[in-house]
N, C-alpha and C positions, 0 to 999 in steps of 0.2 A: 504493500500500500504506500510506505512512504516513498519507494523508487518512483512507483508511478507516479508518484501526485510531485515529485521535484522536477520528474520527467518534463510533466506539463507545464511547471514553473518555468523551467529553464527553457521548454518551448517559447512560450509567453513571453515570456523577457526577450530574448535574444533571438533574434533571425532567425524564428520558428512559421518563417513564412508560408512555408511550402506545404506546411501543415493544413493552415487555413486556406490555401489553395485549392487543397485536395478535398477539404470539408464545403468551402464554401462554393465551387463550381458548381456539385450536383444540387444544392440547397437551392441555385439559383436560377439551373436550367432546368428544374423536374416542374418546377410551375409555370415558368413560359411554357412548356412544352404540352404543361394539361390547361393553359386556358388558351392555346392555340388549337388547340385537338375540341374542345366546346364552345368555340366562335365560329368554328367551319359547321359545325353541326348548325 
């Protein structure tokens, strides 16, 4: 538990960019994608 939670810290802090890249893409393309898919409807 505390590896992981320094893990995230030290994400967090420091040029743990790549991280919220990889979280925040699909967070941002999976809703364009379903109110594009119910506007064609």
């Amino acid at each position: 538990m505390m590896n992981h939670a320094d893990g995230w810290m030290g994400g967090l802090a420091g040029g743990g960019m790549w991280d919220w890249t990889v979280v925040g893409v699909p967070v941002v393309v999976l809703p364009v994608v379903v109110i594009s898919r119910l506007s064609k409807i």
